[in-house]
C-alpha positions as CSV (number, residue, x, y, z in Angstrom):
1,X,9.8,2.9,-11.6
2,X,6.8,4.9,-9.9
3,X,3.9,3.9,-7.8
4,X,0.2,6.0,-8.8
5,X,-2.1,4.2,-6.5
6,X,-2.4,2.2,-3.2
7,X,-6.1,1.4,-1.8
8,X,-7.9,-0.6,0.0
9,X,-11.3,-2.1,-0.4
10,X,-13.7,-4.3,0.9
11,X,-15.2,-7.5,-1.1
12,X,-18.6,-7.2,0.1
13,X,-21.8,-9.1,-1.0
14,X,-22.9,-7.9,-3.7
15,X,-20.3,-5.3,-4.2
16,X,-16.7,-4.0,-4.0
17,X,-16.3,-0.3,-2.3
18,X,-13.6,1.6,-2.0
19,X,-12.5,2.1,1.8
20,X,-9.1,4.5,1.6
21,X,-7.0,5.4,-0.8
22,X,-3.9,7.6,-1.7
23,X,-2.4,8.3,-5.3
24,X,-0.1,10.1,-6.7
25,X,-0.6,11.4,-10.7
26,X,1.7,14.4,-10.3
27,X,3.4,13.2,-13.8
28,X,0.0,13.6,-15.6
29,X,-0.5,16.6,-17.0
30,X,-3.0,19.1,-14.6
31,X,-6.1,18.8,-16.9
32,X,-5.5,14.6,-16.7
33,X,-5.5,14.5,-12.9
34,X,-9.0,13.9,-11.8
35,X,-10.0,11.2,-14.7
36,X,-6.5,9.6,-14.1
37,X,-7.9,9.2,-10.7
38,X,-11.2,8.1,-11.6
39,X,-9.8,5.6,-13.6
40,X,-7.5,4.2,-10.5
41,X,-10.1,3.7,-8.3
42,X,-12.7,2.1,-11.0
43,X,-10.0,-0.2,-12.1
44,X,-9.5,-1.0,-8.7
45,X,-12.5,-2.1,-7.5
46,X,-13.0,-3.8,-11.1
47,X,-10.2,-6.1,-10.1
48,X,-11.3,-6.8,-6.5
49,X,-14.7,-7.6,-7.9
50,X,-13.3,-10.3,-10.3
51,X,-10.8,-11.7,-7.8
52,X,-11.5,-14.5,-5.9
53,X,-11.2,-14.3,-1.8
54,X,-7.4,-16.0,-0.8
55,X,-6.1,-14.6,-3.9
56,X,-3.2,-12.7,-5.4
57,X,-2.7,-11.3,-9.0
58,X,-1.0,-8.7,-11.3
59,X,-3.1,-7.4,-14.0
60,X,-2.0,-5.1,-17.1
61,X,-4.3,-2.3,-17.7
62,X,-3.1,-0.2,-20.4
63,X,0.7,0.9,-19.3
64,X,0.0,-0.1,-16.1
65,X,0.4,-3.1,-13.2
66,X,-2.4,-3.4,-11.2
67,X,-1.3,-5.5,-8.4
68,X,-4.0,-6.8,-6.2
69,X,-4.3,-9.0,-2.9
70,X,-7.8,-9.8,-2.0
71,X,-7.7,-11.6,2.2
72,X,-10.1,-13.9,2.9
73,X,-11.8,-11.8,5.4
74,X,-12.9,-9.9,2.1
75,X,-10.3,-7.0,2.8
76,X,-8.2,-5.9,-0.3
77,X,-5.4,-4.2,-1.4
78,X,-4.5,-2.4,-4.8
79,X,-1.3,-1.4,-6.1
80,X,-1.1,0.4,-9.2
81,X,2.2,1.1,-10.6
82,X,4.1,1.0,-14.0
83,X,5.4,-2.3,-16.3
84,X,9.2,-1.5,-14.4
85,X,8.3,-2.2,-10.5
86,X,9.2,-5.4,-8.8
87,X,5.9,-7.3,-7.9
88,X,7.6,-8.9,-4.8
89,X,7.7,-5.3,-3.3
90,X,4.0,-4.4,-4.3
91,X,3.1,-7.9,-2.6
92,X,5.0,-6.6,0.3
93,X,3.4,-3.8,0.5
94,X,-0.5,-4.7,0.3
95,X,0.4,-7.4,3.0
96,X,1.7,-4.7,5.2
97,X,-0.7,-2.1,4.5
98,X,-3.6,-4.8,5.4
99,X,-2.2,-5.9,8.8
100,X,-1.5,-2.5,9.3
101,X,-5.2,-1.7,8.4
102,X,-6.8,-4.3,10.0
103,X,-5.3,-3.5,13.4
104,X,-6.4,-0.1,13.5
105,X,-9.9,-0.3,11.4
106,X,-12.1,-2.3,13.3
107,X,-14.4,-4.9,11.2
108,X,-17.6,-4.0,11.2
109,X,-16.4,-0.9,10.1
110,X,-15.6,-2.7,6.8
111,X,-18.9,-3.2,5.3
112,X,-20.4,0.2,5.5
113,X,-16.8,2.7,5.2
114,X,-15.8,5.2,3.0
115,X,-13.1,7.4,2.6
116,X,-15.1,10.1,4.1
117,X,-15.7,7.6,7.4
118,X,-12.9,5.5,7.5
119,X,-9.9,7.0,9.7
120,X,-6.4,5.6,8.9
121,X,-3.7,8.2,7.5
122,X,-0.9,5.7,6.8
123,X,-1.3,5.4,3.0
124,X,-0.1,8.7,1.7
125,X,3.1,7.6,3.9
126,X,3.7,4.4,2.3
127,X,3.0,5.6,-1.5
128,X,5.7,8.1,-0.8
129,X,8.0,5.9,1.4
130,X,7.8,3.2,-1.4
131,X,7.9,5.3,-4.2
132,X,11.0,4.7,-6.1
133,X,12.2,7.8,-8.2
134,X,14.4,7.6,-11.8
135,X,17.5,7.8,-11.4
């Protein structure tokens, strides 16, 4: 059971952008990393952008579970993980991560971040702190 990718994105008019991310693609092979990556975070914000606001849904993208939770305030949350990881705990997760995120990031911040702008470190912490390892 392994997580790769938790993000979080804003549902904007017209468009989806990526606000923070963290992943981990240490099991791909070195040469695999970056377009693993790319492939994340386009997949993510391809899911956002088809989700309605107020919604929740797992998707299957190749061997993967992309589990995403899309607020009404247009804030949303992407988990990408493999077919073995309980959805309940990714659902968790996003709704922790958002609070979280919401608290510190203010809202008009929203529209116009980036990674490169937006300041909140906590992501890399919870991809490891929820990351559960083979036995």
């Amino acid at each position: 059971m392994r997580l790769y990718s938790l993000s979080v994105l804003y549902k904007g008019d017209p468009k989806v952008h990526l606000l923070k991310a963290a992943y981990d693609v240490s099991t791909f092979n070195f040469f695999q990393r970056s377009s693993v990556q790319e492939f994340m975070t386009f997949t993510s914000q391809l899911i956002v952008e088809r989700s309605e606001l107020g919604s929740r849904a797992s998707v299957k993208e190749q061997e993967y579970l992309c589990h995403v939770y899309v607020r009404n305030d247009g804030l949303a949350g992407v988990v990408i993980a493999d077919n073995e990881y309980p959805q309940r705990v990714c659902f968790t997760l996003l709704d922790k991560v958002l609070d979280e995120f919401s608290r510190q990031v203010s809202k008009i911040d929203w529209p116009s971040g980036s990674p490169a702008t937006i300041s909140y470190a906590a992501l890399d912490g919870y991809l490891s702190k929820y990351q559960v390892w083979p036995p």
